[in-house]
RODO-2510 file (C-alpha; in nm, 4 decimals, decimal comma):
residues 222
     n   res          X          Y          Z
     1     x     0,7792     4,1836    -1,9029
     2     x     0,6084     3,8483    -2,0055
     3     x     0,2286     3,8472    -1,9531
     4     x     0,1424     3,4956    -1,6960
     5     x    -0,1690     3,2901    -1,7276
     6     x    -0,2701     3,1074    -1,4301
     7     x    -0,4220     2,7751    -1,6258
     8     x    -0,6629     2,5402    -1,4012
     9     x    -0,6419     2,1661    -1,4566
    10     x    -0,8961     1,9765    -1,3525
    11     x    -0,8558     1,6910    -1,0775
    12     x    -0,8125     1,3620    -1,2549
    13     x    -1,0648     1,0988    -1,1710
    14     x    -0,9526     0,7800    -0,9821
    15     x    -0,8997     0,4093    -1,1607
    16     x    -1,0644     0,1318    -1,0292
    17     x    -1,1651    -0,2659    -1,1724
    18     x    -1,3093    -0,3228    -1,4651
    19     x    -1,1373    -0,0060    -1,6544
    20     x    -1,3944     0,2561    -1,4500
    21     x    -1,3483     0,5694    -1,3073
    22     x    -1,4327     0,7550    -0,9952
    23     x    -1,4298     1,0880    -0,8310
    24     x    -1,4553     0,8991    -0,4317
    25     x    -1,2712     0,6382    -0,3662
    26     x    -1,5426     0,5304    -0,1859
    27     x    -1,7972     0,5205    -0,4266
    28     x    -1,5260     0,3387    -0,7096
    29     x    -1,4211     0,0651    -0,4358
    30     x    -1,7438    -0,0287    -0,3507
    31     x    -1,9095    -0,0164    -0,6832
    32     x    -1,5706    -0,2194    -0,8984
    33     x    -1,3367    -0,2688    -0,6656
    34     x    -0,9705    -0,2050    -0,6956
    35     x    -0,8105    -0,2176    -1,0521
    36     x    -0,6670    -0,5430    -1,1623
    37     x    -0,2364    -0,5941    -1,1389
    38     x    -0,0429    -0,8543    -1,1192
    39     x     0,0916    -0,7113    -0,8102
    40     x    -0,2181    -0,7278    -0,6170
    41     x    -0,1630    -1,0282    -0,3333
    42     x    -0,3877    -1,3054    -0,3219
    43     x    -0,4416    -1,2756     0,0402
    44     x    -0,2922    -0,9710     0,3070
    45     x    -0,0277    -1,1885     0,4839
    46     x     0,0544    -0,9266     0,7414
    47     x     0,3429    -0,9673     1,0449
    48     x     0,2685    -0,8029     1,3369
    49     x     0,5031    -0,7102     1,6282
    50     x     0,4186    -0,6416     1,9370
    51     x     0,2866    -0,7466     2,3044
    52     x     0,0528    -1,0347     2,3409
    53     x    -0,2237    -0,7850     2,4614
    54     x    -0,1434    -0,6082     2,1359
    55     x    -0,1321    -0,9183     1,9141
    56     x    -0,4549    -1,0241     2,0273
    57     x    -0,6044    -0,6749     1,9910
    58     x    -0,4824    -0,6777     1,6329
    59     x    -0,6303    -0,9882     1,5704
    60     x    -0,9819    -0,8431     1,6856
    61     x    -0,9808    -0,5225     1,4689
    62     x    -0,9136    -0,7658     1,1749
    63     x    -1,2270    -0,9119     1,2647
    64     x    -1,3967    -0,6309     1,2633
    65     x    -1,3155    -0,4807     0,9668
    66     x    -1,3595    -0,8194     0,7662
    67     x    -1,7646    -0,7916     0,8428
    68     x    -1,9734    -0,4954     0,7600
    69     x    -1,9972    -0,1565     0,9461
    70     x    -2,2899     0,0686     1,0066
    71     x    -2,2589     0,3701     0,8594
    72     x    -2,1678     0,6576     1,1047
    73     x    -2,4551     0,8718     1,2600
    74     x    -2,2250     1,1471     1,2597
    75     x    -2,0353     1,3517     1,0712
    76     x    -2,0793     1,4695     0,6278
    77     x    -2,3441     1,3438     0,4419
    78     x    -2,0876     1,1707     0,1394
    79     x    -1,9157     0,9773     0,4000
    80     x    -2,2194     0,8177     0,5971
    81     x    -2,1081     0,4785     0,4195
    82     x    -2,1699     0,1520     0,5547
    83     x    -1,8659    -0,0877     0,5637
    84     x    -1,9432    -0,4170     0,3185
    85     x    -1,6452    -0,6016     0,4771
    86     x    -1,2746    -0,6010     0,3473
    87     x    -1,2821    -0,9146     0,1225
    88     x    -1,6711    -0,7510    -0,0166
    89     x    -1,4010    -0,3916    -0,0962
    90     x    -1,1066    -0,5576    -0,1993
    91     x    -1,1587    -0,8930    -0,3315
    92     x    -0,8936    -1,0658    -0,1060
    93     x    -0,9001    -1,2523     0,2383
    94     x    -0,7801    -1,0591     0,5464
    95     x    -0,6894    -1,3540     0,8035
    96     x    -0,7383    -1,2425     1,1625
    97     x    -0,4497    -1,4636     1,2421
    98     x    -0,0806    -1,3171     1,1394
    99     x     0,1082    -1,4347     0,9305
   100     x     0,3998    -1,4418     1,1629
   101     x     0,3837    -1,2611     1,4949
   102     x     0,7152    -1,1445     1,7149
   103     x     0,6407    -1,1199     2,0653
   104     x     0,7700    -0,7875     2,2663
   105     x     0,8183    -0,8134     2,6401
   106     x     0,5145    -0,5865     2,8320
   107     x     0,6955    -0,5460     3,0833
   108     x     1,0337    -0,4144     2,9481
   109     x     0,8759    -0,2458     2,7086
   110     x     0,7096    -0,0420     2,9859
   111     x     1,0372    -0,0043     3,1682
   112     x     1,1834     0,1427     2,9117
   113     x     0,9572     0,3888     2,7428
   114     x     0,9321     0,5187     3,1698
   115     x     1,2699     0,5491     3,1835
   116     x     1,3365     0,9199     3,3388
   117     x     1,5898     1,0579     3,0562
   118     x     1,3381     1,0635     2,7760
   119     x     1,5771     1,0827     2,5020
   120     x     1,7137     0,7215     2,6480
   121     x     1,3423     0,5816     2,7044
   122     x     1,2418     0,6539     2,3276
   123     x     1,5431     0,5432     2,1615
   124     x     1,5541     0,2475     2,4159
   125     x     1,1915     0,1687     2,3419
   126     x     1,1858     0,1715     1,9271
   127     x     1,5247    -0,0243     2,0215
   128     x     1,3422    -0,3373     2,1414
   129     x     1,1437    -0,3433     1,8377
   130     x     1,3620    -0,3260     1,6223
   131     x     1,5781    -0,5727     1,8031
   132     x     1,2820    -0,8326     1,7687
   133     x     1,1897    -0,7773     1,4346
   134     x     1,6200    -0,7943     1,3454
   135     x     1,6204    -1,1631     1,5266
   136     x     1,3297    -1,2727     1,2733
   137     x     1,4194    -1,1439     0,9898
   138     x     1,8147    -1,2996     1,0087
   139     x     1,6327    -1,6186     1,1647
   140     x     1,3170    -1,6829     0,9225
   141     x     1,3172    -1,7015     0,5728
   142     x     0,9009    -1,6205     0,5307
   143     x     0,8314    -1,2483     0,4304
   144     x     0,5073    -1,0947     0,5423
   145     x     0,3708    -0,8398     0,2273
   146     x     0,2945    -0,5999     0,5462
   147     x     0,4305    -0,5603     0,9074
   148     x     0,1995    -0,4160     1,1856
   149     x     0,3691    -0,2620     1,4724
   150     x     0,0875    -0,2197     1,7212
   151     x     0,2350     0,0486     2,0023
   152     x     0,0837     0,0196     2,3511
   153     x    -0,1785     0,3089     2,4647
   154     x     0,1814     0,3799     2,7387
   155     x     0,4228     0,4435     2,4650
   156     x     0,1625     0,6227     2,2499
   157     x     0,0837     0,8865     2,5668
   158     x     0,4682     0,8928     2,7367
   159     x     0,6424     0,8677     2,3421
   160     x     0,5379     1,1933     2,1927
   161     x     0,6959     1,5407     2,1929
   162     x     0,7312     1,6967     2,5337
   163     x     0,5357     1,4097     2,7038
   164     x     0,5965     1,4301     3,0865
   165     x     0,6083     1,0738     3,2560
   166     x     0,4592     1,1357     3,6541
   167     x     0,7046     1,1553     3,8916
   168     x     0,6286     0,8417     4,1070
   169     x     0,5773     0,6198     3,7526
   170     x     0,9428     0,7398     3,5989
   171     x     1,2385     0,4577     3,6226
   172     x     1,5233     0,5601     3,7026
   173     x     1,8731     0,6011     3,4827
   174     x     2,1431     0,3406     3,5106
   175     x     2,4402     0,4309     3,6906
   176     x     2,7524     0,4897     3,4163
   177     x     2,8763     0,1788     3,6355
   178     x     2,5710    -0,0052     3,4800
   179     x     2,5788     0,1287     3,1471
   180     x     3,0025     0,0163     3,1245
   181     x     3,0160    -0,1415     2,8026
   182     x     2,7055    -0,0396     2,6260
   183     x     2,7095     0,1763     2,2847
   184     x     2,4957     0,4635     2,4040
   185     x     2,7031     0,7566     2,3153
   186     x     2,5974     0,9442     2,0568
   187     x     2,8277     0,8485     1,8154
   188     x     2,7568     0,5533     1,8683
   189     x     2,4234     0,6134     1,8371
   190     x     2,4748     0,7777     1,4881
   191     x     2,6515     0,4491     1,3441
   192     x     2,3701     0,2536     1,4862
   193     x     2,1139     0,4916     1,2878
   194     x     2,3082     0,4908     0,9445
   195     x     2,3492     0,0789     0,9989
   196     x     1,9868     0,0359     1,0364
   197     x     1,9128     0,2553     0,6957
   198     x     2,1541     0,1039     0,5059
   199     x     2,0636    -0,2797     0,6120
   200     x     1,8439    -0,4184     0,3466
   201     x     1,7250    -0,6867     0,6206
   202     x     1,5030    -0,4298     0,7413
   203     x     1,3683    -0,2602     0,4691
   204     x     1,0468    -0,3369     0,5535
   205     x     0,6931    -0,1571     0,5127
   206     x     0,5684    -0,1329     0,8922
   207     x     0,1937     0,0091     0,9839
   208     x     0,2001     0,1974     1,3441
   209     x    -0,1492     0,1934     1,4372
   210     x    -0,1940     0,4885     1,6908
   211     x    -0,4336     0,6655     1,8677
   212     x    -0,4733     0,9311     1,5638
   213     x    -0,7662     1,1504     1,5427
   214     x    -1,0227     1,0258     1,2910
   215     x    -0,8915     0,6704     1,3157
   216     x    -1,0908     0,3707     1,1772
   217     x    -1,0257     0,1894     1,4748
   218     x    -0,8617     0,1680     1,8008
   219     x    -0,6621    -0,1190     1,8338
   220     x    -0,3912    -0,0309     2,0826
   221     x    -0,3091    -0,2426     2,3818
   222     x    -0,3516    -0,1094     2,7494
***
């Protein structure tokens, strides 16, 4: 029987500008910023999809995180860190204003994330995103770096595991007379899902700010 030796290797430091290393990534950020690449943008040209109550909430936590930020009151000692202000971290502009913004319909949106079969009122409700950001992407030819899709505080609370929409709130399901012609099977359904990962149109990186515990911000739309 072989004899085993448990060797412990210690926890690389991080990388940041100027060739310097860290052991926080606060304290390397803030002191030289992020290393230098070539593949760093010049600006964060960000796409955001999503309600016009959303949009313009978006807008207003880029604001807020381009200024500085008292440091919490609250909380461990080596992360009571004031906020210098994106461009002070990173070196780069954050516009408030998108780059491109798609537009989702409030009111459908909140149709169909109510809609009393749940498994129809999520798939229905991702559905209409991705059916907006499809029609840009096959109709512009500008790229946002990053896409932003900011999720309504109603689809965040009635879109998670074993959520319960209230009885008198819940729409209800379309006749099969209504849904005649529609591909909502679940073959159908399957096709759809292996189309949409195999369409390089929407490979896309895509941000879902939610209502996560410990979040930097809040920026979801009532």
């Amino acid at each position: 029987m072989s004899d085993w030796r448990l060797t412990h290797i210690p926890e690389p430091a991080l990388a940041f500008g100027f060739g310097q290393t860290a052991e926080h990534p606060k304290d390397g950020l803030f002191l030289f910023g992020p290393p230098a690449s070539n593949q760093n943008p010049a600006r964060m040209d960000v796409g955001v999809v999503g309600t016009p109550q959303g949009i313009e909430r978006y807008e207003r936590w880029v604001r807020s995180i381009g200024t500085t930020i008292a440091a919490p009151e609250k909380g461990k000692e080596e992360n009571k860190m004031m906020w210098p202000g994106f461009e002070a971290v990173f070196g780069i502009p954050w516009p408030s204003k998108p780059y491109t913004s798609c537009l989702i319909d409030g009111d459908d949106l909140s149709r169909r994330i109510r809609t009393e079969n749940r498994h129809e009122a999520i798939f229905n409700a991702v559905q209409l995103y991705e059916e907006t950001l499809r029609k840009y992407l096959n109709d512009e030819e500008a790229r946002p770096k990053l896409w932003f899709a900011v999720v309504p505080e109603e689809v965040f609370r009635y879109g998670r595991p074993n959520s319960v929409v209230p009885r008198e709130l819940r729409e209800p399901i379309e006749s099969s007379a209504e849904q005649e012609g529609r591909d909502v099977g679940p073959r159908e359904r399957l096709a759809l899902h292996r189309r949409d990962g195999c369409d390089h149109h929407l490979r896309v990186r895509a941000q879902l700010p939610q209502s996560a515990q410990g979040a930097p911000a809040r920026i979801l739309a009532k």
